[in-house]
C-alpha positions as CSV (number, residue, x, y, z in Angstrom):
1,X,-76.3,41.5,-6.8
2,X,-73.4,40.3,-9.2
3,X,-74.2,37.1,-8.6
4,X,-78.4,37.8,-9.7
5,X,-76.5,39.8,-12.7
6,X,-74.2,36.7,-13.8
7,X,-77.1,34.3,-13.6
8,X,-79.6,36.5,-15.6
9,X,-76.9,37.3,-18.5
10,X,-76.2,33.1,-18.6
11,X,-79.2,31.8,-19.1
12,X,-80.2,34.7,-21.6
13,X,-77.6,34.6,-23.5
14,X,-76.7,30.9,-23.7
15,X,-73.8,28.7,-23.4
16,X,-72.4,29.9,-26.7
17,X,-72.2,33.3,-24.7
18,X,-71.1,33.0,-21.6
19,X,-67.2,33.2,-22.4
20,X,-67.9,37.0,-23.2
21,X,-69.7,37.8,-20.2
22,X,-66.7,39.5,-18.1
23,X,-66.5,41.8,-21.9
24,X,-70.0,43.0,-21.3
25,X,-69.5,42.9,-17.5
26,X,-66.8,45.7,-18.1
27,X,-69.0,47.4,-21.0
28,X,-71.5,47.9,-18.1
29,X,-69.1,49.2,-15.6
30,X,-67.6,52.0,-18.0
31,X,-71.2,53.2,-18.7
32,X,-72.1,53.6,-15.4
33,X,-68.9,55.4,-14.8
34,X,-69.3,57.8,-17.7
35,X,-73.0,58.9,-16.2
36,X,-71.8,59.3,-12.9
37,X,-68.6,61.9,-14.7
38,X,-71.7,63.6,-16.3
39,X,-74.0,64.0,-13.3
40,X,-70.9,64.9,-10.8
41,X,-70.0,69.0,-10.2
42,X,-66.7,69.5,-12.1
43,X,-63.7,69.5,-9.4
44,X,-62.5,72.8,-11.4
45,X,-64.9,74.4,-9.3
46,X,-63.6,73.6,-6.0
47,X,-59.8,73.4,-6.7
48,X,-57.6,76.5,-6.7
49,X,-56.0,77.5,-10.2
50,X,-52.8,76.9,-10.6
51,X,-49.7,79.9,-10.3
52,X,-49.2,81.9,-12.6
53,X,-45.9,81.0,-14.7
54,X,-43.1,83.7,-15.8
55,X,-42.9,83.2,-19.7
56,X,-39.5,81.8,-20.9
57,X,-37.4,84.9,-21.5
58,X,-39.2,87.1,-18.9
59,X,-38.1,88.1,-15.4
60,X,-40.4,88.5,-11.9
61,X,-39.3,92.3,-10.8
62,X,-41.1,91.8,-7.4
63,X,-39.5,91.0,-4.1
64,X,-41.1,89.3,-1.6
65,X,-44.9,88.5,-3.5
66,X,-45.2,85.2,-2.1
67,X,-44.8,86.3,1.5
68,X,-43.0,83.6,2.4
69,X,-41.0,85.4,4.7
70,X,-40.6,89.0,6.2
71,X,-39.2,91.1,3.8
72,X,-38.9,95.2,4.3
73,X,-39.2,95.6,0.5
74,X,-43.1,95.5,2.0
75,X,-43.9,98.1,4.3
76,X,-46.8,98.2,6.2
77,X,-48.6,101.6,6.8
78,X,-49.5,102.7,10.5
79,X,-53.0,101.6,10.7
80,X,-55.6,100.5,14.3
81,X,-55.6,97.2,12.4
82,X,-52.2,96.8,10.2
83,X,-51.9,93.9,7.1
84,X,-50.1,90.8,9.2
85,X,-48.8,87.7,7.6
86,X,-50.6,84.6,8.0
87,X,-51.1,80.9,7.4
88,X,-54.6,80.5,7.6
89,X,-55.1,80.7,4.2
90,X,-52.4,80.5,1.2
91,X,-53.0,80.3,-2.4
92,X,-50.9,77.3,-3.5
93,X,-50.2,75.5,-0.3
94,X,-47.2,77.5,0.7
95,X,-46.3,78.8,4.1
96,X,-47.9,82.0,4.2
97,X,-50.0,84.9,3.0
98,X,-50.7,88.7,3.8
99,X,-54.3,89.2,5.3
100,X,-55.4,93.0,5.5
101,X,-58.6,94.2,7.2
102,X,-60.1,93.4,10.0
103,X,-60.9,90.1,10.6
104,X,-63.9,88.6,12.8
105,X,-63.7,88.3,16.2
106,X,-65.4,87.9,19.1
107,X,-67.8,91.1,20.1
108,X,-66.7,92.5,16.6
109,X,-64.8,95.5,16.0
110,X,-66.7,98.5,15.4
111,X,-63.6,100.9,14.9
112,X,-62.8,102.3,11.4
113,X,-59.5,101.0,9.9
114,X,-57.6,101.0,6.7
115,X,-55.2,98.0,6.6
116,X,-52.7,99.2,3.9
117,X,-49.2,97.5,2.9
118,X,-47.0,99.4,0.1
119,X,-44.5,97.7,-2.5
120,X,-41.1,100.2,-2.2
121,X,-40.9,102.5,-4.9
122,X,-38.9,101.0,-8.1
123,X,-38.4,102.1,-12.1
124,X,-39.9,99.9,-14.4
125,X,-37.4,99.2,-17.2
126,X,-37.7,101.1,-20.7
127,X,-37.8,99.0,-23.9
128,X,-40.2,96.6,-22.3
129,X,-42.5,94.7,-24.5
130,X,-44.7,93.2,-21.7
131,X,-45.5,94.0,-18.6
132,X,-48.3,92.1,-16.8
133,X,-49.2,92.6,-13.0
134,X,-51.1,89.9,-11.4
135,X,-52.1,88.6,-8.0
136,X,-53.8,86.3,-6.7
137,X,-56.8,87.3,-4.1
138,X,-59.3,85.9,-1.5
139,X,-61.8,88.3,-0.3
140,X,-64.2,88.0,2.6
141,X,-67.0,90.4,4.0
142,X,-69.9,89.9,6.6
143,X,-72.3,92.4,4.9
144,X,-73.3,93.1,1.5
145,X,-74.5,96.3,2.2
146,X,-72.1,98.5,3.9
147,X,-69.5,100.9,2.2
148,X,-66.3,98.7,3.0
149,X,-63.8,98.3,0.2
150,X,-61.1,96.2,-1.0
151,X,-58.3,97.8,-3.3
152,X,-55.4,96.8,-5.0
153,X,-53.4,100.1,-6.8
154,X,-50.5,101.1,-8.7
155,X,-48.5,104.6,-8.3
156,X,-46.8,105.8,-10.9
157,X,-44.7,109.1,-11.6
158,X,-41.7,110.2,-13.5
159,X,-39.5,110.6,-10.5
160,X,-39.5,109.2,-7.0
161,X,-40.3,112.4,-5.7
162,X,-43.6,112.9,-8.4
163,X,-44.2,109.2,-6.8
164,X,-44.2,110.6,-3.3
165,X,-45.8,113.8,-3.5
166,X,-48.5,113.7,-6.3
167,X,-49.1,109.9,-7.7
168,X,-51.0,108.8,-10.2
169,X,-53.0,106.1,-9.7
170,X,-54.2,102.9,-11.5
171,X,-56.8,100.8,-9.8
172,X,-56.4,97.0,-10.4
173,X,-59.2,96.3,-8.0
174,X,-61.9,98.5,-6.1
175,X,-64.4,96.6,-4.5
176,X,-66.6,94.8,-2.2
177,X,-66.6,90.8,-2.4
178,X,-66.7,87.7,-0.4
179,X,-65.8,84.0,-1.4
180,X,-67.8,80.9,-1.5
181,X,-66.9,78.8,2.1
182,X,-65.7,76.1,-0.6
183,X,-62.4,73.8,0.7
184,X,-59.8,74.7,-1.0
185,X,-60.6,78.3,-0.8
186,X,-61.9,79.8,-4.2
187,X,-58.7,82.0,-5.0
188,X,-59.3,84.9,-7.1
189,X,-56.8,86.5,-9.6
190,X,-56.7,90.0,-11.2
191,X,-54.0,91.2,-14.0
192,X,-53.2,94.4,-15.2
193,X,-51.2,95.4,-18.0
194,X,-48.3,98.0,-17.3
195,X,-46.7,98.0,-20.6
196,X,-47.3,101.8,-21.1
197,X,-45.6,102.4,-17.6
198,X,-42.3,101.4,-19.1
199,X,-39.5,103.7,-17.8
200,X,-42.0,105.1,-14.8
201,X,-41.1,105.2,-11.0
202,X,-44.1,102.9,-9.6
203,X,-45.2,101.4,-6.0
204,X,-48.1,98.9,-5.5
205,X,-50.4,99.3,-2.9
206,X,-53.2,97.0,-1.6
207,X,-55.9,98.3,1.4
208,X,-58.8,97.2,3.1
209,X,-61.1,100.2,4.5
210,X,-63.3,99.2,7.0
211,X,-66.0,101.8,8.0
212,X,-66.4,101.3,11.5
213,X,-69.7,98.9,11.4
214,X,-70.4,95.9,13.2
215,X,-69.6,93.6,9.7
216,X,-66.1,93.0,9.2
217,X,-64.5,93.2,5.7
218,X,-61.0,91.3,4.6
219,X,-58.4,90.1,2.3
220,X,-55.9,87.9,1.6
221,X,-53.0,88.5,-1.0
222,X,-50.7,85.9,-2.1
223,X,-48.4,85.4,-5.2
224,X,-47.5,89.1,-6.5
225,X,-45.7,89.3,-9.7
226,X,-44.6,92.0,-12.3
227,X,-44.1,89.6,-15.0
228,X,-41.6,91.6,-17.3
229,X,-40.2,91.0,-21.0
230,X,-38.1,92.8,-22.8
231,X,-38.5,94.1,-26.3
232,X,-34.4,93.9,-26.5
233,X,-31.5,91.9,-24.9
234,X,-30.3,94.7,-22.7
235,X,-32.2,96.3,-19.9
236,X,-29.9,99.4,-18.2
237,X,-31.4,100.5,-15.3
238,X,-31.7,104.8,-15.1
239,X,-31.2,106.0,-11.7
240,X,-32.2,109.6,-11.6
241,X,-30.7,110.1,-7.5
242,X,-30.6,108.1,-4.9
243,X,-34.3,107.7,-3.6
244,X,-36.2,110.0,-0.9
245,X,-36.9,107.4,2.1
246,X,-40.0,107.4,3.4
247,X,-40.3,106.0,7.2
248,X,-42.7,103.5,7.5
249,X,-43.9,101.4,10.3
250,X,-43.3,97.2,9.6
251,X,-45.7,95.1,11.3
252,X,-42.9,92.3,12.2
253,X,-39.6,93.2,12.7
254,X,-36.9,91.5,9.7
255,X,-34.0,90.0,11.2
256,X,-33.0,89.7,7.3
257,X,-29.2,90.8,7.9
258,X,-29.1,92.0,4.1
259,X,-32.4,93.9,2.8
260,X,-32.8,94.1,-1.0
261,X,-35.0,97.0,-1.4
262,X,-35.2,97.4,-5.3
263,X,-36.8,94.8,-7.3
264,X,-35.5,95.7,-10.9
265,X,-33.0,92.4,-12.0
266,X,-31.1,94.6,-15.1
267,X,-29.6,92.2,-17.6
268,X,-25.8,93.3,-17.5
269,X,-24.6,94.7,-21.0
270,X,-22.3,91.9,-22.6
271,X,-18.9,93.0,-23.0
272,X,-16.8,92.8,-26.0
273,X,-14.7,89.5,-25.6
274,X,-11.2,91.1,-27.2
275,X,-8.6,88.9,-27.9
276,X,-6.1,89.0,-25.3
277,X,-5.6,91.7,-21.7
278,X,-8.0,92.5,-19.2
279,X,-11.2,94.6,-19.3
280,X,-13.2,96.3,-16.5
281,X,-17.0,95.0,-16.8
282,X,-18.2,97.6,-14.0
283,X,-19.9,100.2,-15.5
284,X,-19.7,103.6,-13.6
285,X,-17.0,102.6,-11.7
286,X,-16.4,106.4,-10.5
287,X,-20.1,107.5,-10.3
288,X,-19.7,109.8,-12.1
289,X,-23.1,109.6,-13.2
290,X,-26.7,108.7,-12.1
291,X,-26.6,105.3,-13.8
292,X,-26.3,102.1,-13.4
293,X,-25.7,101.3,-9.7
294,X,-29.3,100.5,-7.2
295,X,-29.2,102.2,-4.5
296,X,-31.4,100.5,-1.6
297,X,-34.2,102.7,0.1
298,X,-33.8,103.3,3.7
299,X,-34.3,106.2,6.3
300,X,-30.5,107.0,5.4
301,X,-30.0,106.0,1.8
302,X,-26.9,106.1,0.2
303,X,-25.9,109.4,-2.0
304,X,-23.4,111.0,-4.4
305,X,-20.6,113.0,-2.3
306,X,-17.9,115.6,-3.3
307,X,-16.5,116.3,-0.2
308,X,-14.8,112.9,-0.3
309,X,-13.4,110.9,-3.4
310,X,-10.4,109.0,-4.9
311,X,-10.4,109.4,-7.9
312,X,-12.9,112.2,-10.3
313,X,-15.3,114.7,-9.0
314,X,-17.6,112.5,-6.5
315,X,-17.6,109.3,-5.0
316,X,-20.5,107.3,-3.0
317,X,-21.2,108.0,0.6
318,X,-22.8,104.9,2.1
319,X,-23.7,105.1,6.2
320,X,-25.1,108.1,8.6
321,X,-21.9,110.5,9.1
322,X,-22.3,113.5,11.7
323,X,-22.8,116.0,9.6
324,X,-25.3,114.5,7.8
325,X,-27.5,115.4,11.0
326,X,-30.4,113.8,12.8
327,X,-30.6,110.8,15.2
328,X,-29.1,108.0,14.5
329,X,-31.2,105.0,13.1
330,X,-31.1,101.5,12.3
331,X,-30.1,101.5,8.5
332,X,-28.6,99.9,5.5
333,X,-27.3,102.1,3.6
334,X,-26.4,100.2,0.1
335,X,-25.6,100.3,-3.6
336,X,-25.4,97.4,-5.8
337,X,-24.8,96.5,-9.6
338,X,-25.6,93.2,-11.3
339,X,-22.9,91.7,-13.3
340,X,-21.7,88.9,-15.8
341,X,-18.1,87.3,-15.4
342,X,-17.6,85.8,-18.9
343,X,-16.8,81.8,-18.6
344,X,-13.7,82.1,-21.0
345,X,-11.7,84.9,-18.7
346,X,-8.2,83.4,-17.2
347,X,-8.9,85.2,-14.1
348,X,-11.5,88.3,-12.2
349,X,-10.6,89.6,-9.8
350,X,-12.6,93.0,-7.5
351,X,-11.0,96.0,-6.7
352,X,-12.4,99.1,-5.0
353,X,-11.4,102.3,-2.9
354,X,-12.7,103.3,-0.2
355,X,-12.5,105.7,3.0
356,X,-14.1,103.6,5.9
357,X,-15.3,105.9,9.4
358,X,-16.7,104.6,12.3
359,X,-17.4,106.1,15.4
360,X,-17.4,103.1,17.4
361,X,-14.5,101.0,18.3
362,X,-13.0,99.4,15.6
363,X,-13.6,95.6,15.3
364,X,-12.3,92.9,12.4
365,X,-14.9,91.0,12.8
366,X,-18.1,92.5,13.9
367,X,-21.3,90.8,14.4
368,X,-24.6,90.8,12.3
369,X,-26.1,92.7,14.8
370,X,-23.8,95.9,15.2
371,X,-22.2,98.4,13.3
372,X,-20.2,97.3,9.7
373,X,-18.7,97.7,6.2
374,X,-19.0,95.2,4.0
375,X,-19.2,93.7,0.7
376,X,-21.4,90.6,-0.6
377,X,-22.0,88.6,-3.2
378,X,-25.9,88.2,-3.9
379,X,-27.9,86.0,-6.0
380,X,-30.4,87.7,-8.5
381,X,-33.5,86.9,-5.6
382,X,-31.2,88.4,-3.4
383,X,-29.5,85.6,-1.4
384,X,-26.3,85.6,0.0
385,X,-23.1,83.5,-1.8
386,X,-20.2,84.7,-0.2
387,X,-19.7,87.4,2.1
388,X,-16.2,88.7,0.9
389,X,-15.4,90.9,3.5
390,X,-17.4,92.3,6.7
391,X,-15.4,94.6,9.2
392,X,-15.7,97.8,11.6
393,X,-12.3,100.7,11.0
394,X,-11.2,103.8,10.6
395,X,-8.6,104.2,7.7
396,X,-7.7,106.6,4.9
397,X,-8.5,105.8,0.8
398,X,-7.3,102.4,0.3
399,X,-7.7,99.6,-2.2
400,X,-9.1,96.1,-1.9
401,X,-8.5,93.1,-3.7
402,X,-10.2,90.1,-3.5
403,X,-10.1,87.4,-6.6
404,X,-13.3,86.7,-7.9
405,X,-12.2,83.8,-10.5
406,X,-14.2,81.0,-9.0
407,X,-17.4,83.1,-10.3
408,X,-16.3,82.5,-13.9
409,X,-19.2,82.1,-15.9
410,X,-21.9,83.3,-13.1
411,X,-24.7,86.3,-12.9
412,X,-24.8,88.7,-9.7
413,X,-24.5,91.2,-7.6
414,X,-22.1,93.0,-6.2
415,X,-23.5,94.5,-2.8
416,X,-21.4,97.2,-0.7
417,X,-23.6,98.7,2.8
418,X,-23.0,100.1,5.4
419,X,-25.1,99.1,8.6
420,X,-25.8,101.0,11.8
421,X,-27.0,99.9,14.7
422,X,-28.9,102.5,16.2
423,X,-27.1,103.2,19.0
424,X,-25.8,106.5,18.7
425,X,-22.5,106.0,17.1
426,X,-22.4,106.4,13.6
427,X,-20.5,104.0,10.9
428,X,-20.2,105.6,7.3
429,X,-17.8,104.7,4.1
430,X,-16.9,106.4,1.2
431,X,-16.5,104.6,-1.7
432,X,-14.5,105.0,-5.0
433,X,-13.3,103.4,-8.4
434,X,-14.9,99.9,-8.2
435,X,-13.3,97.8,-10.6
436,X,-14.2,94.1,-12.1
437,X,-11.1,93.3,-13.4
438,X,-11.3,90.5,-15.9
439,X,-8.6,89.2,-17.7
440,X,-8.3,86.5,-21.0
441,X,-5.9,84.6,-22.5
442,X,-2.7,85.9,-24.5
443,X,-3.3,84.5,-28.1
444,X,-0.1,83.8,-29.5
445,X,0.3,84.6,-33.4
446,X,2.6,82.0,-35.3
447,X,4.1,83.5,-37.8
448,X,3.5,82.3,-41.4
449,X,6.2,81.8,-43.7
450,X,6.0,83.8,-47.1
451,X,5.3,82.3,-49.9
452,X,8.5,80.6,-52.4
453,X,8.1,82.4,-55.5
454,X,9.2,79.6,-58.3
455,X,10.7,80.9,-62.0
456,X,8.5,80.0,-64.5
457,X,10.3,79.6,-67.9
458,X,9.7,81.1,-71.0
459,X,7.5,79.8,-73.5
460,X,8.7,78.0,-76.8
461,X,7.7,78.8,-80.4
462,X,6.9,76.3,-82.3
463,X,6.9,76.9,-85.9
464,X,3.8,76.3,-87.9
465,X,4.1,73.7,-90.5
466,X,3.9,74.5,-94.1
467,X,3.2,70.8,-95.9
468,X,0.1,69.3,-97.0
469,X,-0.7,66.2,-94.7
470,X,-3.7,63.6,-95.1
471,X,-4.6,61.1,-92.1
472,X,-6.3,57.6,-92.1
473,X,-6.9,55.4,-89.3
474,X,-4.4,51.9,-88.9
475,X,-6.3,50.6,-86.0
476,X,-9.5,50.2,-84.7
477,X,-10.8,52.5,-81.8
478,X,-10.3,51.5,-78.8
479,X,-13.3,49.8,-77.4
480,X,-14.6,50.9,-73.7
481,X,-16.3,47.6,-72.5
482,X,-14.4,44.3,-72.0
483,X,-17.0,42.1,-73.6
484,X,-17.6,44.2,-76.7
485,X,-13.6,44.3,-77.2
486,X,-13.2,40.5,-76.8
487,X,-15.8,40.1,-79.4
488,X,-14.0,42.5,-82.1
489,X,-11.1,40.9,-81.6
490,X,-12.0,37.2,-82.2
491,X,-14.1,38.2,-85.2
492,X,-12.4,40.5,-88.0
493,X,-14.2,43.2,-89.5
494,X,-13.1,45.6,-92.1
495,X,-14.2,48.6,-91.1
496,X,-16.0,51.3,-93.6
497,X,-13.5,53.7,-95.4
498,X,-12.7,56.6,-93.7
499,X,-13.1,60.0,-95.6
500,X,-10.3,62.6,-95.6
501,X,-10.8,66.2,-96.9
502,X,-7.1,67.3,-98.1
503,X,-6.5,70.4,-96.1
504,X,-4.0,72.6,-97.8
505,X,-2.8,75.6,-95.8
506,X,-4.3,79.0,-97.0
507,X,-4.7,82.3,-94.9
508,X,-6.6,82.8,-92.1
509,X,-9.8,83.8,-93.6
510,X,-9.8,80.4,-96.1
511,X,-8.4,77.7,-93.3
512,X,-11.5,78.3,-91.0
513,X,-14.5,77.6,-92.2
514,X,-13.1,74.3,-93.8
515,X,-11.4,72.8,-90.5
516,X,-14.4,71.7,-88.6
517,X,-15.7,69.9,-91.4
518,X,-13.2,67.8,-91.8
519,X,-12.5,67.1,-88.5
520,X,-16.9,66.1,-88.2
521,X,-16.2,64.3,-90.9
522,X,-13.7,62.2,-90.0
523,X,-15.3,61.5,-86.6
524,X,-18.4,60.7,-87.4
525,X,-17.0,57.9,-89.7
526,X,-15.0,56.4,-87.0
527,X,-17.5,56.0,-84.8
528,X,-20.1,54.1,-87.7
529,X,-16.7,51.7,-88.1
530,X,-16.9,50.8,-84.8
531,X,-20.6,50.5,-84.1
532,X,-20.4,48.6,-87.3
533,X,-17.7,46.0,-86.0
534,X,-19.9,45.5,-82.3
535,X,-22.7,44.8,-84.0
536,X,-21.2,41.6,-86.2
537,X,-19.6,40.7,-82.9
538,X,-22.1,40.6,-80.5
539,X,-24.3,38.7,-83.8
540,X,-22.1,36.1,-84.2
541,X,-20.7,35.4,-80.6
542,X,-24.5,35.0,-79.2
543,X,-26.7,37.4,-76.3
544,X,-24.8,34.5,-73.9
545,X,-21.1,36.4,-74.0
546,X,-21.9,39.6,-74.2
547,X,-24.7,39.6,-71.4
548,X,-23.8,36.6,-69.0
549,X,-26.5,38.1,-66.6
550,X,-29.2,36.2,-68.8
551,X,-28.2,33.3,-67.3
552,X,-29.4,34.3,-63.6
553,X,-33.1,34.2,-65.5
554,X,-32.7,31.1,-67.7
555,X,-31.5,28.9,-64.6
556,X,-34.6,26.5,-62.8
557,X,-32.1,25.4,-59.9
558,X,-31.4,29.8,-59.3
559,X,-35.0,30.6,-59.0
560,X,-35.8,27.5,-56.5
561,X,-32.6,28.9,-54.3
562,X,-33.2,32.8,-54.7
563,X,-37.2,32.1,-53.3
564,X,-36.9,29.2,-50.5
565,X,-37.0,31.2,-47.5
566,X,-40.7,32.9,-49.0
567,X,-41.6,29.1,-49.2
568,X,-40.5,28.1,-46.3
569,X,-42.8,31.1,-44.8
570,X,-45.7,30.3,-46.6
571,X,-45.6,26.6,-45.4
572,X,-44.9,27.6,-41.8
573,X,-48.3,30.0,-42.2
574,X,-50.0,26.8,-43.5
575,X,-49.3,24.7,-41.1
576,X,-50.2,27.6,-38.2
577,X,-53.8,27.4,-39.9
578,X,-54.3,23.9,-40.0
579,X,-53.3,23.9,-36.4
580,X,-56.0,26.7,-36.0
581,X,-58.3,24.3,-38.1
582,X,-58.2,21.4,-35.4
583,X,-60.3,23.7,-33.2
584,X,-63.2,23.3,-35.7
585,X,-65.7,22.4,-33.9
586,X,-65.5,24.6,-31.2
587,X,-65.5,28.4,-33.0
588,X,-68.6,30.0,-34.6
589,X,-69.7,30.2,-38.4
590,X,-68.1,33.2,-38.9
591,X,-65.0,32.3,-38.0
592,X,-64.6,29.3,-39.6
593,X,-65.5,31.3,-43.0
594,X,-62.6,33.5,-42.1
595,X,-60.1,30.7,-41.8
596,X,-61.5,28.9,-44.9
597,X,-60.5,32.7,-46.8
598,X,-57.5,32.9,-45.3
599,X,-56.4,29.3,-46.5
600,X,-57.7,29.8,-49.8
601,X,-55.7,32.7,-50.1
602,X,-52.2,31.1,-49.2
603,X,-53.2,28.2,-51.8
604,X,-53.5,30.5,-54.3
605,X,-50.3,32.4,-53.8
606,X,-48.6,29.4,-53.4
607,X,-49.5,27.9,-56.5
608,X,-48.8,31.6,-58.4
609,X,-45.2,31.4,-57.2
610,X,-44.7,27.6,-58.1
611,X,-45.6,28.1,-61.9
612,X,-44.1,31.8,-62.8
């Protein structure tokens, strides 16, 4: 076929032509690409839209809403058919995703179900001036007609407890859909704005219902995100009690030694950088009050205690102690606060009290998997840095000091928990008077010297003089340029007579108004003298002396030096289009008429620069 084309475009177009054959060649391929762009389904309609971003600024409060991996922050609610993580389909090629409902299989299920999973309950910041839920969504059903649903919610109260016992709800989504069988997967997303929720306890819930028919209705869920901003720098966190736990039944057990239940990052309050000692950046050290510290949901959560404390009126009970009552459980009992070490401190260093009970045998170094105080260091997502110290005792109040300078300049939390087992024996702690101790440089003042105070002397009078004086000018003014005073000097001039008004010393009230005209005068007929005497000089000496820069003008061989190298160019461009010329008889009309301009052109300049 190309060959058929080539021959057909060479013979019409003649051997004048053929050199821009491959051009039209080219022109002819583009064409045909643009029509088959045009006539070709946009791939925006089978490719998944991208994640959602976090705006600069703004912080994710959810836990966990990529599913990646098992975390309790997600609890899944007893159900026939409960949610279940998955890989079958993800929204942005990750490992996993949630899947609720009941998925087809074969025979069909015909029993009702409601697949639910719930976020844990969490306080939206106040002072908040954005916040956007969104998720991302792939729905499925097998019939159109039946009364199956597909919800995603949001709780919200004014307490944990209001969030428990009597919710109010916000529905994000409510209904009955199914996805084209497109590859990739045609990933839905829905956003809600929860800006008016700012300060509220909320919890996010998604469900499937299924009514018990022989058509099947699902969902996957992938990429959850509270996107968050704040209206100021600060965000303190309000914690109105240590939360109610609510037992819950999780689909895959978490062997996730250190659960982060709430979501809420706080940005720490900066701290006043004073000039020199040490400063404690904790805030609520003695929790004293319901602020400031998280305490993590579980079926024993942490709470405020009087019975025990250091320091103040009540301290932190972390753990399941006997009298607290009840079977023992599998727990982690937690608090933590987020905090700021300032880069410029010399040193940080941690300090806390605390009453440590165990019912089990003491050990220094327990394992993940049983009983154990400890303390952590987490990243803002949650991940472990350090693990600063991790035992099993019984001991009375006690401080702890660990140095915490290697953090200088760092963001996280400080994580204290208390884990049980299960097993029957209990493990508790109290906890007291946490401290972050940092500490800045001593500025040294040098002392500066006062100032010398020198003796100024007394003025002098001078008496005024009572004689009648006149004054006339010996000399000429001194001249200010060089040439114009060489010139008055070789060439005599007498200058003009200078007018003097005889003062003669009166009062006050005569001597004034006189004075300045003299003085005007006087200098006004200086300066005609002079301008007089450079005038006759620069006459009779010639333009050449006084303004030797002339010459630069008047000079053939200057001009011929000062414009060689533009010469030089114009020739070298001459000589390029003769060159040019000797193809003649090979170019076309047009351009030949276009080199003959361009010639012309140079010819003329050249000859305009010769002769000015």
């Amino acid at each position: 076929m190309l060959e058929w084309f080539r021959a057909k475009s060479q013979a019409s177009l003649g051997p004048g032509a053929q050199s821009r054959l491959p051009l039209r060649i080219g022109t002819l391929t583009l064409t045909l690409l643009l029509l088959w762009l045009e006539i070709t389904p946009p791939l925006a309609m089978v490719r998944a839209a991208p994640p959602a971003d976090i705006a600069v600024g703004c912080i994710n409060l959810i836990e966990g809403g990529d599913f990646e991996t098992i975390n309790p922050v997600w609890n899944f609610q007893p159900s026939t058919n409960p949610p279940r993580y998955t890989s079958e389909f993800t929204f942005d090629g990750s490992a996993q995703s949630l899947v609720l409902g009941n998925t087809p299989a074969p025979g069909g299920s015909t029993t009702p179900s409601i697949s639910e999973v719930r976020y844990q309950a969490f306080q939206l910041p106040p002072g908040a001036s954005r916040i956007i839920l969104r998720f991302r969504y792939l729905p499925f059903y097998e019939d159109a007609l039946d009364s199956d649903r597909q919800q995603a919610e949001v709780l919200y109260g004014n307490s944990p407890q209001a969030l428990e016992s009597n919710p109010q709800i916000l529905r994000v989504l409510d209904g009955h859909e199914t996805s084209p069988n497109t590859t990739p997967p045609s990933w839905r997303q829905r956003d809600a704005t929860l800006t008016s929720l700012a300060g509220q306890w909320i919890s996010l819930r998604f469900r499937v219902r299924n009514d018990g028919g022989p058509a099947q209705t699902w969902m996957y869920v992938d990429n959850v995100e509270i996107e968050y901003c704040s209206s100021t720098p600060t965000i303190t966190p309000t914690l109105t009690g240590a939360p109610t736990a609510t037992s819950t039944v999780t689909g895959t057990p978490s062997n996730t030694p250190i659960p982060l239940p709430t979501a809420v990052p706080p940005t720490v309050t900066p701290v006043p950088t004073p000039l020199s000692g040490c400063v404690n950046i904790i805030r609520n050290p003695g929790f004293e009050n319901d602020s400031d510290w998280i305490c993590g949901e579980s079926p024993v959560p942490p709470y405020y205690a009087g019975s025990q404390r250091q320091d103040g009126i009540r301290s932190m009970l972390l753990g399941h102690p006997p009298e607290a009552g009840g079977n023992d459980k599998v727990t982690y009992s937690s608090v933590r606060q987020l905090v700021t070490i300032p880069s410029n401190v010399s040193t940080a260093q941690l300090r806390w009290w605390h009453l440590y009970q165990t019912q089990q045998t003491p050990d220094p170094n327990p394992s993940g998997q049983s009983d154990r105080q400890e303390v952590i260091l987490l990243t803002t997502g949650g991940k472990v840095i350090k693990i600063l110290q991790r035992v099993l005792r019984n001991d009375s109040w006690q401080q702890d000091v660990i140095d915490l300078s290697a953090y200088r300049g760092q963001t996280f939390y400080i994580y204290f928990n208390v884990f049980n087992d299960g097993n029957g024996a209990r493990t508790w702690a109290y906890l007291d008077q946490v401290e972050l101790l940092v500490c800045y440089p001593v500025v040294t003042n040098t002392p500066v010297p006062p100032p010398t105070n020198t003796p100024i002397p007394p003025p002098t009078d001078t008496p005024t003089p009572t004689s009648t004086e006149t004054w006339t000018p010996t000399t000429p003014l001194p001249a200010t340029n060089t040439a114009v005073a060489a010139a008055a000097v070789e060439i005599p001039a007498t200058p003009s007579p200078v007018l003097v008004t005889p003062v003669t010393v009166e009062p006050a009230a005569q001597l004034l108004p006189e004075l300045p005209v003299t003085i005007e005068a006087v200098t006004v007929e200086a300066d005609l003298a002079y301008l007089e005497a450079t005038a006759t000089a620069a006459a009779n000496s010639g333009a050449a002396r006084l303004f030797p820069e002339i010459s630069l003008t008047t000079d053939g061989n200057t001009v011929w030096g000062a414009r060689l190298g533009t010469i030089a160019v114009l020739t070298g461009m001459l000589v390029a289009i003769l060159l040019l010329a000797s193809f003649w008889a090979r170019i076309s009309s047009r351009e030949r008429l276009l080199i003959g301009l361009l010639l012309l052109i140079l010819l003329i300049s050249l000859i305009v620069l010769l002769t000015r």
